[in-house]
KOLKOLMI-431830 format. One record per residue (C-alpha): x negated, y, z negated. Coordinates in Angstrom, 1 decimal. Layout:
KOLKOLMI-431830
SITE       u       v       w
SITE       X       Y       Z
...
This chain:
KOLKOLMI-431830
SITE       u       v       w
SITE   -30.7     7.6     7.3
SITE   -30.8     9.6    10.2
SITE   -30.8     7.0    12.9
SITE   -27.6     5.6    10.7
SITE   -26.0     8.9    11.4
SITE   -26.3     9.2    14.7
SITE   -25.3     5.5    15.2
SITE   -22.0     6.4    13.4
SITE   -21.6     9.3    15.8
SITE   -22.1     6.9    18.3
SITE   -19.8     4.2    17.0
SITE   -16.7     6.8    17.1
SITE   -17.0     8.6    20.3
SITE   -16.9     4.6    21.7
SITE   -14.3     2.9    19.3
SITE   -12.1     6.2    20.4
SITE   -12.6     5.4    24.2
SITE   -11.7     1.4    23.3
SITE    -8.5     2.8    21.9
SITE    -7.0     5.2    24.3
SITE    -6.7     2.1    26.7
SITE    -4.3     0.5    23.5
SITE    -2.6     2.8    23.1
SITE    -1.1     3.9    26.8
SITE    -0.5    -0.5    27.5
SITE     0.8    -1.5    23.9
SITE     2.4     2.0    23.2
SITE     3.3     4.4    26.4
SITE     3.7     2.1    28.8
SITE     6.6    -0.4    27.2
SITE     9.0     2.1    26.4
SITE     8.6     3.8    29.8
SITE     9.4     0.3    31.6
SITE    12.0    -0.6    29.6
SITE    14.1     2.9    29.5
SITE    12.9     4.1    32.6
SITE    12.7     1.1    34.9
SITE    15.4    -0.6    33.4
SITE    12.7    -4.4    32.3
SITE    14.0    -6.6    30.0
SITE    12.7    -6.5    26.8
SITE    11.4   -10.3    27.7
SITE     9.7    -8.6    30.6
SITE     8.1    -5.7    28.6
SITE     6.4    -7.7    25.8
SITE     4.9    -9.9    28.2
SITE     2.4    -6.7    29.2
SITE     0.4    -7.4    26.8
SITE    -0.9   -10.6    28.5
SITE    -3.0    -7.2    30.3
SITE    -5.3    -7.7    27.1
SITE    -6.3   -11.1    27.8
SITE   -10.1   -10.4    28.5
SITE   -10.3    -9.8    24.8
SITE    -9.6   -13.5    24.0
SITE   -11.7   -15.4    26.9
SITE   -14.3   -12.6    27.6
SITE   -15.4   -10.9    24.7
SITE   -16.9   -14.3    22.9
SITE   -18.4   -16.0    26.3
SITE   -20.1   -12.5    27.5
SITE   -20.9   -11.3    24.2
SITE   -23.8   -14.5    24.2
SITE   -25.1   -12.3    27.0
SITE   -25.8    -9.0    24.8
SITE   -29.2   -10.1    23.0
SITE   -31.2    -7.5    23.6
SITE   -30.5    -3.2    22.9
SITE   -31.4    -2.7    27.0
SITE   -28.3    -4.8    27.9
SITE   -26.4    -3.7    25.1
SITE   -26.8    -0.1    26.5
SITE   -26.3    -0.5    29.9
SITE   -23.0    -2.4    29.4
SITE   -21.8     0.9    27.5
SITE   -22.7     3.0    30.2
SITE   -21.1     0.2    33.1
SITE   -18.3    -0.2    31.1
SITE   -17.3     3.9    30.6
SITE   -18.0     4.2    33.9
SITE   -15.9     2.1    35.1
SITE   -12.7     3.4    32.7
SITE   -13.3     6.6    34.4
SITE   -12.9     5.3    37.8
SITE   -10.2     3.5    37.4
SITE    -8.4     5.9    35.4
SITE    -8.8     8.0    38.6
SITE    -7.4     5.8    40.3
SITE    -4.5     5.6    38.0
SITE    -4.0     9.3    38.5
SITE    -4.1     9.0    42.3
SITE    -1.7     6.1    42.7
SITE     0.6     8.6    40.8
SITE    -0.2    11.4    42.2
SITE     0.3    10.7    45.9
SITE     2.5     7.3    46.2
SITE     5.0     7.8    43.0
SITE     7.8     6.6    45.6
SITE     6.2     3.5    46.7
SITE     7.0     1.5    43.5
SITE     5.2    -2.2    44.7
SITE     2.1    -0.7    45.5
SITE     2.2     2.1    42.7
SITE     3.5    -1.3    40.1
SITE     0.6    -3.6    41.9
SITE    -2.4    -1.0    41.4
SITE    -1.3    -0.4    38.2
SITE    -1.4    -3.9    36.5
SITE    -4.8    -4.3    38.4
SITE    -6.3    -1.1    36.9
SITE    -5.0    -1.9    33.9
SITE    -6.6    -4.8    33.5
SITE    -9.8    -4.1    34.5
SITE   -10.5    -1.5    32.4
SITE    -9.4    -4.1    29.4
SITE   -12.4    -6.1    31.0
SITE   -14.6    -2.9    31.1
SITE   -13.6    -2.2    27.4
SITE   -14.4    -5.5    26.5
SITE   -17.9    -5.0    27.8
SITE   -18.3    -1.3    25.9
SITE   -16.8    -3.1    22.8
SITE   -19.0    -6.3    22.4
SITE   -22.2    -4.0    22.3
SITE   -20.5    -1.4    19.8
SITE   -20.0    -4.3    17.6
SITE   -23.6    -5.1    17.8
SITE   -24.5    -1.7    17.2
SITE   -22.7    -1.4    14.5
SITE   -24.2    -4.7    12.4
SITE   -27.7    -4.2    13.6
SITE   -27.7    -0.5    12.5
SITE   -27.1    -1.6     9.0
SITE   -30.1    -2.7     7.5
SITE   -28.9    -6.2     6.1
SITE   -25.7    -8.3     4.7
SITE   -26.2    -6.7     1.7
SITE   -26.2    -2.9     2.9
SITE   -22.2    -3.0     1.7
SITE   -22.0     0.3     2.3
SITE   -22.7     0.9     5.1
SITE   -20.7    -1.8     6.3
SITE   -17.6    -0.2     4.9
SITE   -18.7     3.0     6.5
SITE   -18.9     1.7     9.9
SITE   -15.6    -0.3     9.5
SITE   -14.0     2.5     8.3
SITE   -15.3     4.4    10.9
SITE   -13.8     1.6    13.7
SITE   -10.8     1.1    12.8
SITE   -10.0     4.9    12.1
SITE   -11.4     6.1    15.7
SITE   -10.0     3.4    17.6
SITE    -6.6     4.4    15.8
SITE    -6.9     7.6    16.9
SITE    -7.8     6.9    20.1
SITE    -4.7     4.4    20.4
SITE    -2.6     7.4    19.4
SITE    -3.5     9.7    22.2
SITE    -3.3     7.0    24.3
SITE     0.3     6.7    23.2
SITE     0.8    10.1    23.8
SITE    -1.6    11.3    26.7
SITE     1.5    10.0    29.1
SITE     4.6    11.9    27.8
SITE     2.6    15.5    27.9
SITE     2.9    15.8    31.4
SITE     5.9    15.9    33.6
SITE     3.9    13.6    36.0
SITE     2.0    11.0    34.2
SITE    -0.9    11.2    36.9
SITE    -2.4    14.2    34.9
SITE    -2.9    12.2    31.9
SITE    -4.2     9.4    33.5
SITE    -6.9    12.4    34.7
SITE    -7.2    13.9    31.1
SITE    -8.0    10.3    29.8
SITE   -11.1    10.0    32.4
SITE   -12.5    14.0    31.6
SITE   -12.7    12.5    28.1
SITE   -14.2     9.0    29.2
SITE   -17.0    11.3    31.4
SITE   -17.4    13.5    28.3
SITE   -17.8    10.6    25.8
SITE   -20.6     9.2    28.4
SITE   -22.6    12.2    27.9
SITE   -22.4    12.4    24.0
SITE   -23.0     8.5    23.4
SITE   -26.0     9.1    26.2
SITE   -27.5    11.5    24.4
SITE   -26.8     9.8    21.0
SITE   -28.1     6.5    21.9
SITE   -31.5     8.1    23.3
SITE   -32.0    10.0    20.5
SITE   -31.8     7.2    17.9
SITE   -34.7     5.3    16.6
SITE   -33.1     2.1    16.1
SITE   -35.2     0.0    12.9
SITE   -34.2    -3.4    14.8
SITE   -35.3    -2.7    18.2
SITE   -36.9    -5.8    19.9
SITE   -40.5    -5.6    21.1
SITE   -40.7    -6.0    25.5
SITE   -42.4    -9.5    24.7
SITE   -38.9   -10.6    22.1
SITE   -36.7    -9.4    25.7
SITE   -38.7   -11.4    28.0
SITE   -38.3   -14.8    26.0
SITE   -34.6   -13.9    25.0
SITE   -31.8   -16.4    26.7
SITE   -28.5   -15.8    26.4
SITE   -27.1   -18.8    24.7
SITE   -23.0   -19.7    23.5
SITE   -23.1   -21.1    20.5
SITE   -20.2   -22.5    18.1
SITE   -22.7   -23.8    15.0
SITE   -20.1   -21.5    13.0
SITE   -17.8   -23.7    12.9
SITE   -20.3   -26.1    11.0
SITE   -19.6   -23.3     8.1
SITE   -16.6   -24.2     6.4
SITE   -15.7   -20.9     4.9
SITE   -15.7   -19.2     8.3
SITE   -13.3   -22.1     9.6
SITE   -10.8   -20.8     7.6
SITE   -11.4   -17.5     7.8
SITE   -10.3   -17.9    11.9
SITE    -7.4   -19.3    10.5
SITE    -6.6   -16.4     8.6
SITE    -7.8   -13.7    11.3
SITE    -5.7   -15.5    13.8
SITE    -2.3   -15.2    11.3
SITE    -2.7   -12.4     9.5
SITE    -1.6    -9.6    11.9
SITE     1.6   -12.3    13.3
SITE     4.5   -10.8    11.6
SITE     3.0    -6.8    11.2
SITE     2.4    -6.9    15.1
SITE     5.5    -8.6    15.8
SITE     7.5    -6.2    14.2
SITE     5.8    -3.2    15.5
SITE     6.0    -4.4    19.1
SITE    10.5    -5.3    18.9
SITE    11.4    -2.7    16.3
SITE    11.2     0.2    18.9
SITE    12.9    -2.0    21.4
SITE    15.4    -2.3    18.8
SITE    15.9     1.4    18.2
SITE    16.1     2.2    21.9
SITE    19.1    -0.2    21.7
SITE    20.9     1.6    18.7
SITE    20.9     4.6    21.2
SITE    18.0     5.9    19.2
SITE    15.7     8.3    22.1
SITE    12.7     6.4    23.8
SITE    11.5    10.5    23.3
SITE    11.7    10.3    19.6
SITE    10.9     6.9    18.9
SITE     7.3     7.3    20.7
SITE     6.9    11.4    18.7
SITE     7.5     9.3    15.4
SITE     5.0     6.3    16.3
SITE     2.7     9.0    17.6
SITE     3.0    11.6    14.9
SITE     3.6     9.4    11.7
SITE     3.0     6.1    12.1
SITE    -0.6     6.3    13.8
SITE    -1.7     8.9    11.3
SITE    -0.2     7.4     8.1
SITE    -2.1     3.7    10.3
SITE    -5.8     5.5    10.1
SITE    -4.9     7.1     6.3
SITE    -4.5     3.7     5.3
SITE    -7.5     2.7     7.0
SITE    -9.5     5.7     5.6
SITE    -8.2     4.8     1.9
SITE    -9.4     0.9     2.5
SITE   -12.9     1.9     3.9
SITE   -13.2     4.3     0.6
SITE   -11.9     1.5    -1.6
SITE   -14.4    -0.6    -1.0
SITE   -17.5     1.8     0.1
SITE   -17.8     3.6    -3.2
SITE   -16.6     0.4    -5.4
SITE   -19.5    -1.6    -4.6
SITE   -18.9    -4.5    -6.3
SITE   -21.1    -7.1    -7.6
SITE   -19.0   -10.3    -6.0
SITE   -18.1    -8.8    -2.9
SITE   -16.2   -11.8    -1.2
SITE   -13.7   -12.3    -4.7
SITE   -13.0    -8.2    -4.4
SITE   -12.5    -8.4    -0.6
SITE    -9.6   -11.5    -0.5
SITE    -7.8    -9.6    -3.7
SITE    -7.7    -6.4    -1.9
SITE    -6.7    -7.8     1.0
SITE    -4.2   -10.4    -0.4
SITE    -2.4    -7.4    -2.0
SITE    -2.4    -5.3     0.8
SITE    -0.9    -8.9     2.5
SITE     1.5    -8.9     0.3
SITE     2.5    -5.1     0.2
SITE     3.9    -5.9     4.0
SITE     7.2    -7.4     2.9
SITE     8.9    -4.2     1.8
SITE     8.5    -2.1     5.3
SITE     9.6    -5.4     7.1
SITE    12.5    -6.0     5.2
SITE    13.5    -2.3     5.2
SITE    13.6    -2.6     9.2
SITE    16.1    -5.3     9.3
SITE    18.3    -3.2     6.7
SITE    18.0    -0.2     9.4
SITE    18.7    -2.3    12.1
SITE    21.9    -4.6    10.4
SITE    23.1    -1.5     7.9
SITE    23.2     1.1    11.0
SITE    20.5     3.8     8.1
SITE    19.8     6.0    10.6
SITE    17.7     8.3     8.1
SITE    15.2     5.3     7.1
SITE    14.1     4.2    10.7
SITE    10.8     6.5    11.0
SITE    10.2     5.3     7.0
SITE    10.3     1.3     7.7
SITE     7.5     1.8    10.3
SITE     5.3     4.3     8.6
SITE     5.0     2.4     5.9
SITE     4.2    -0.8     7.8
SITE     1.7     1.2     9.5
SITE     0.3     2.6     7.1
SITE     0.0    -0.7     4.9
SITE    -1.6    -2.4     8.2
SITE    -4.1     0.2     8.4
SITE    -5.9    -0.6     4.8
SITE    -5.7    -4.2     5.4
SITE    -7.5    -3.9     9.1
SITE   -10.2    -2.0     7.4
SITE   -10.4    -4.9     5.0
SITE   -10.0    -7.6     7.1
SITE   -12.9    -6.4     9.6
SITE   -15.2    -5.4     6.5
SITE   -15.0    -9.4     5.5
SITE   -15.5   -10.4     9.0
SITE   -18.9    -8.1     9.2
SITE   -20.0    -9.2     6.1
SITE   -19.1   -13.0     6.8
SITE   -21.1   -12.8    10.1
SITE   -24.5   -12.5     8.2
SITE   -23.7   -16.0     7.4
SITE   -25.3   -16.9    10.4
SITE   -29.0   -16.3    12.1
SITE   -29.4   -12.9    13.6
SITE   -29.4   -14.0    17.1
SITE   -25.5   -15.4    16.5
SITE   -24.1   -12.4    14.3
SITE   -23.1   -10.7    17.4
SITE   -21.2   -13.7    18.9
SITE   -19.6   -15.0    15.3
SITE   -18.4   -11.2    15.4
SITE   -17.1   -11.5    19.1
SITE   -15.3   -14.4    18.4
SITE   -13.8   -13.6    14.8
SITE   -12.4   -10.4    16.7
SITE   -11.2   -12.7    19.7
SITE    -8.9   -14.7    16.9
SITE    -7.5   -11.8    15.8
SITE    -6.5   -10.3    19.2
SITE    -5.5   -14.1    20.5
SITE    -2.8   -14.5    17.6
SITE    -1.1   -10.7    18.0
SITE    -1.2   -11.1    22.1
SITE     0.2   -14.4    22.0
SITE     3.0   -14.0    19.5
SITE     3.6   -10.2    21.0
SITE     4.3   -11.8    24.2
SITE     6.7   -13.9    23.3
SITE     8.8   -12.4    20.4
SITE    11.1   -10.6    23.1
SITE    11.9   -14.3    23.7
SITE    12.1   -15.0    20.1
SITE    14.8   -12.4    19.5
SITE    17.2   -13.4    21.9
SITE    16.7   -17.1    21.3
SITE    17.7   -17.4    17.4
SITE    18.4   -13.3    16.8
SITE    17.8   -10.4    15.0
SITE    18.2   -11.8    11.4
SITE    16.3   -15.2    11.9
SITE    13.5   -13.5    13.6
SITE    12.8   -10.8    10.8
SITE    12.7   -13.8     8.1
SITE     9.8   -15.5    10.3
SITE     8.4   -11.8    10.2
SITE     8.5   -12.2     6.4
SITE     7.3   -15.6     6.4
SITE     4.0   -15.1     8.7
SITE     3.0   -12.0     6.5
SITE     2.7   -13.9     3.1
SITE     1.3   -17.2     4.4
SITE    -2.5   -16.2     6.0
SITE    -3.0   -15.5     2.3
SITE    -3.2   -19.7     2.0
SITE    -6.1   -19.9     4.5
SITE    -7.6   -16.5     2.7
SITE    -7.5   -18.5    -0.4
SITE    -9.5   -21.8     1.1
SITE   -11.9   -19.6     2.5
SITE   -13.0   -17.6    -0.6
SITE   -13.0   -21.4    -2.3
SITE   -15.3   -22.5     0.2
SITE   -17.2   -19.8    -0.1
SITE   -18.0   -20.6    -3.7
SITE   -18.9   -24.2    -3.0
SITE   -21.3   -22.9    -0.2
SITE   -22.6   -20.7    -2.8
SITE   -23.5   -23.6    -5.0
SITE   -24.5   -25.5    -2.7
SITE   -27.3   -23.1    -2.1
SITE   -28.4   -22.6    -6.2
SITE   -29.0   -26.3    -6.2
């Protein structure tokens, strides 16, 4: 019980550090290019192609991570490196804020490394996080660590959002963001030597380990589909999230107070959400947990349509009073059905033998990223192509039709489940 503690300790301090660097690329950062510098709104929502590492890198390094000694060192490699480069952020700032090509260049560069550095802290959080439970069953658990990712990283996403507009000169947040990466180091340090972990390998099980990339999951039928799903589910949300502030900017609403309301109300009503979903499900403890997951999580699907359509009223009725609303609640709606979403995908992975859970993990969490980077990128595009109208009814449309693929996966599931009584 104690170890469990301490691993959740750990777990936050690093799913916080994983979302500060969200938060300043997907949050900060658009909404100073596109007021400040005067990008296109094509331009800014192809940033997010910074985040790529999480699709290619994340499943093809996390075959790598078999043992707790690698796990741990890329941890500390990985914060280390966020606190450089973050320095470096802060110096390029700091010192060259008038030459804008080499300022823009370092920038992008830094940026994208520490996604890469992230990626490496992440993959061996997520195996921390299923190996500290003590099987598929542990529910609990499960739901507790969930709860505990998707809340932290929120929160970390939302000082990232933030960290930038404090200061007059952004360089001194950049430098706030790596006194908090060095402090995190020392905690999770100090953490992760103090915990007795009950599935630690023996030196002999690390010698005859080899990394291995396997893709036997998608011999599983039920975890075919649920890509599927994980890859659609977060289209229309993200899409929305990402243009509706563009939008505002352009109805002469303040780049100021449209990133104090997605900072202030949105994030925390996000993690809320989150919090309620990870309670939901910890404390219900159900005896078919796959049929109570895909019902919670088709309604919280489903609940989505209202905040969407209420942003394309805002936007075409010229309600002033109900933009922050349409957002929070989409936010807030998101949030439950992330904690969902990843509690199915933890509790999926113990489909497979414990040597793969970490990968099937790494990759169900690479669909998700690869469908919200890849439409994000392109729904700038999207709204100047067929308009504002046209691309709010695909919103509505990609919200309600994941819950198909959700559907074939829960029915695969009970033929699998068959399958095995006979």
């Amino acid at each position: 019980m104690q170890s469990q503690i301490r691993a959740l300790a750990s777990l936050c301090i690093l799913y916080f550090l994983q979302g500060i660097p969200y938060g300043v690329q997907m949050k900060a950062l658009p909404l100073y290019l596109y007021e400040s510098l005067n990008f296109t709104m094509n331009a800014v929502t192809k940033t997010g192609l910074l985040m790529t590492p999480w699709i290619f890198l994340k499943p093809l390094l996390s075959a790598y991570v078999t043992t707790e000694t690698a796990a741990n060192t890329l941890i500390y490699t990985g914060i280390a490196g966020n606190i450089l480069l973050n320095l470096l952020l802060s110096f390029t700032f700091l010192f060259w804020s008038q030459h804008n090509v080499i300022v823009s260049f370092l920038d992008m560069f830094a940026l994208f490394i520490i996604n890469v550095a992230s990626v490496a802290v992440d993959i061996s959080t997520d195996r921390l996080a299923i190996t500290s439970a003590q099987s598929g069953s542990d529910l609990k658990f499960l739901g507790i660590s969930n709860t505990v990712q998707v809340v932290a990283y929120k929160v970390g996403a939302m000082f990232g959002g933030i960290a930038l507009s404090l200061f007059v000169n952004i360089a001194y947040g950049f430098l706030v963001i790596a006194i908090l990466n060095v402090a995190g180091l020392i905690v999770v340090s100090y953490l992760i030597s103090a915990t007795d972990r009950p599935h630690s390998e023996s030196k002999q099980e690390q010698a005859i380990t080899r990394p291995t990339i396997s893709f036997s999951m998608f011999s599983i039928s039920s975890l075919k589909y649920l890509c599927i799903f994980i890859l659609t589910y977060k289209l229309g949300e993200n899409g929305s999230l990402t243009i509706y502030p563009l939008l505002l900017i352009d109805k002469n609403v303040s780049r100021h107070h449209v990133a104090m309301y997605s900072s202030l109300l949105n994030e925390p009503l996000s993690f809320l959400g989150s919090i309620i979903g990870g309670c939901v499900w910890s404390f219900h403890q159900p005896k078919k947990p796959y049929f109570s997951l895909c019902c919670m999580i088709a309604f919280a699907c489903g609940l989505r349509v209202a905040p969407i359509g209420l942003q394309y009223l805002v936007l075409s009725a010229q309600i002033d009073s109900l933009w922050p609303l349409a957002s929070a609640l989409l936010s807030f709606f998101g949030g439950m059905l992330t904690t969902l979403t990843f509690t199915l995908m933890m509790v999926a992975s113990h489909k497979v033998p414990d040597t793969q859970k970490a990968t099937v993990y790494a990759i169900l969490s690479s669909c998700e990223v690869l469908g919200k980077l890849v439409f994000s990128c392109f729904v700038g595009y999207l709204v100047t192509l067929i308009g504002v109208l046209h691309v709010y009814m695909t919103f509505t449309g990609l919200v309600t039709l994941p819950m198909f693929a959700l559907l074939w996966f829960y029915k695969c599931v009970l033929m699998e489940t068959k399958r095995k009584e006979e």
